[in-house]
C-alpha positions in Angstrom: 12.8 -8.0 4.5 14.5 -9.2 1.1 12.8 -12.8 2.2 9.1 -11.0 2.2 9.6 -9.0 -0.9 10.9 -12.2 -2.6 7.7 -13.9 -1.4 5.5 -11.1 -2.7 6.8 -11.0 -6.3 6.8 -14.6 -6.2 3.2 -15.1 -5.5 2.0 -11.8 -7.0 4.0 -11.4 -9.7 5.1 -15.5 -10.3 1.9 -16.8 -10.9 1.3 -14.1 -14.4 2.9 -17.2 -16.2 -0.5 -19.2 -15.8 -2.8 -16.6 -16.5 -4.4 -15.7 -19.9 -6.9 -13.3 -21.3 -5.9 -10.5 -19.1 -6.6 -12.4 -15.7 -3.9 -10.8 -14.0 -2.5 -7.8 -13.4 0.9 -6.8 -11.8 2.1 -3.4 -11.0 4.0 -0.8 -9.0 3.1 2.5 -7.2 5.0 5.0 -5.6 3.0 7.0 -2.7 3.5 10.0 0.1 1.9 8.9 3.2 0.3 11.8 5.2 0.0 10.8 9.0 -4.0 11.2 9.8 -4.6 9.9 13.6 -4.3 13.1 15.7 -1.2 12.1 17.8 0.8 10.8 15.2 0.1 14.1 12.8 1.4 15.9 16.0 4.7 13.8 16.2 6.0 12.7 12.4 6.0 14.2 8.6 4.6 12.4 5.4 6.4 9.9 4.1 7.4 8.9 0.6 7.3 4.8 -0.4 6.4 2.6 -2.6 4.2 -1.0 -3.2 4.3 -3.7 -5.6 0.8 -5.7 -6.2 -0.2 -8.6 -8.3 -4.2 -9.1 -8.5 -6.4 -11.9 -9.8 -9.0 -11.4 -11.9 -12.1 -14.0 -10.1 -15.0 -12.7 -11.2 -16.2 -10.0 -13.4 -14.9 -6.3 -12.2 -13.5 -8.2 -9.1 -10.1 -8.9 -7.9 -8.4 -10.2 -5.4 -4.8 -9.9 -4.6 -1.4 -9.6 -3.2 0.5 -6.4 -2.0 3.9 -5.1 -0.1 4.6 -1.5 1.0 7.5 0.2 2.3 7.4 3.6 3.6 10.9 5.4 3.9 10.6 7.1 7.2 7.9 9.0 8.9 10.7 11.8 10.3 9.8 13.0 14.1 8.4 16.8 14.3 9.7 19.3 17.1 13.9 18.8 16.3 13.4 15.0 17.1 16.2 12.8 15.4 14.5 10.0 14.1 11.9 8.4 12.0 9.0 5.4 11.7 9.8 2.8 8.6 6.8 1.4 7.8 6.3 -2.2 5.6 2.9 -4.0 4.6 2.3 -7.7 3.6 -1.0 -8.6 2.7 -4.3 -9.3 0.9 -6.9 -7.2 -1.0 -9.9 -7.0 -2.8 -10.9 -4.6 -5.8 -13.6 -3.6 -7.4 -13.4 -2.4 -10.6 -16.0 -0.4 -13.0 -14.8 0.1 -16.5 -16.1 3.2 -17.8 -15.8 4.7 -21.8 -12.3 6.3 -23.2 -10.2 3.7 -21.2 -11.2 4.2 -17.6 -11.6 2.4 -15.5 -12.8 3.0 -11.3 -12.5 1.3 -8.6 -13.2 0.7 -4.6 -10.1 -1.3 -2.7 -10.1 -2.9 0.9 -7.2 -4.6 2.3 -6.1 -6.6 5.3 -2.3 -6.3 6.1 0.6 -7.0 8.8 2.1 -3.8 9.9 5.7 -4.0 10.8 6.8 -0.5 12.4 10.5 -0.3 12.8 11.6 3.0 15.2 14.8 4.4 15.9 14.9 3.8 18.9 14.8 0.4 18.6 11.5 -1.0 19.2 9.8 -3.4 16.7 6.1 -3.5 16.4 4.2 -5.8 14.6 0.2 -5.5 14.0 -2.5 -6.5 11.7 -4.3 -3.5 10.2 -6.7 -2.6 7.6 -7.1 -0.3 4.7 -9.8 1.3 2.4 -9.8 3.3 -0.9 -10.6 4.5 -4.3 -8.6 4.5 -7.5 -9.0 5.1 -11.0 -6.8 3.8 -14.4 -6.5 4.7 -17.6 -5.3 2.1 -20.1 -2.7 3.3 -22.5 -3.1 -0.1 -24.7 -4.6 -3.3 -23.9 -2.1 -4.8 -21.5 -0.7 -1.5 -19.5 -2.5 0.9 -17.7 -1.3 3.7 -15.0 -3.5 5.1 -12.4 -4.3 7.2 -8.7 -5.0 5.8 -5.6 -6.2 7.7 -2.9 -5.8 4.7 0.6 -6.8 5.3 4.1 -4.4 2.4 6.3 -5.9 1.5 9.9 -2.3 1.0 11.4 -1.4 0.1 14.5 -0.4 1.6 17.7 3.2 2.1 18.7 5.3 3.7 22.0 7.6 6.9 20.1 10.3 7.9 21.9 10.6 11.2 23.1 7.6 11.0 25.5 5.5 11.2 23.0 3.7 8.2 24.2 1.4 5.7 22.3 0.6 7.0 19.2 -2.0 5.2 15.8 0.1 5.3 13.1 -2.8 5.7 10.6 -2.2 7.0 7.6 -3.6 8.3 4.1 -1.4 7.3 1.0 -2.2 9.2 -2.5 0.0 7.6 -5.0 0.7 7.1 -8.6 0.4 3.3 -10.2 1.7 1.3 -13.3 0.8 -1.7 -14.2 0.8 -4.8 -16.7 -2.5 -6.7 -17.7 -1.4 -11.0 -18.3 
């Protein structure tokens, strides 16, 4: 895991030292994950994690970029012992519509690896998906902070407990700061 996170800072946040006028931005969000799919709202709690993201500015008011999220435990419902770790590796596109005052909105769609690590020892891995809208307020020309409101297509994993295969989709709502290159 410290290997993947290296690799995401690396890329995301290692390749600010070749950018100029603003064409990347680099940042870091903390989230609560509310379990959506029916069976796994049945079976775990929300979640509190966090992501770091680096993002390329390609065109104007688009962006494409890198991202890694870790989720500290989905806890089992019903007096289960346990929880669901969640991490995410992958790439996503934004686009962004700069309004007056500062603001800026914005429309996000990802494509991730899902790695689901349970309690009970099982280890799923799964490609997965993700859609959402933000918006970011910039408190001077190079930071900004921001909301994200993210609806992750996650994969399917076997709970323990009997509760049987269960889509860990998820809706994050977070808080983001970031730095403009």
């Amino acid at each position: 895991m410290k290997k993947l996170l290296a690799l995401v800072l690396f890329l995301g946040l290692g390749s600010t030292a070749f950018a100029a006028d603003s064409k990347v931005e680099a940042g870091l969000g903390l989230f609560d994950g509310l379990p959506m799919a029916s069976d796994f709202k049945d079976a775990a709690k929300s979640a509190m994690g966090f992501e770091v993201f680096g993002d390329y500015n390609v065109a104007e008011n688009l962006f494409v970029g890198l991202e890694f999220g870790h989720s500290f435990g989905y806890d089992y419902k019903n007096g289960n012992n346990g929880n669901v770790d969640e991490d995410y590796l992958g790439i996503r596109g934004k686009y962004a519509l700069p309004l007056d005052g500062g603001f800026r909105v914005y429309g996000i769609i990802g494509i991730a690896n899902y790695w689901l690590d349970l309690d009970n020892g099982i280890d799923e891995s799964s490609l997965g998906c993700s859609l959402g809208l933000g918006a970011d307020y910039d408190v001077n020309p190079n930071v900004f902070v921001g909301l994200e409101g993210r609806y992750h297509f996650s994969p399917k994993v076997d709970l323990p407990f009997g509760m049987g295969d269960v889509k860990t989709s998820h809706l994050m709502i977070g808080l983001h700061a970031g730095y403009r290159f």
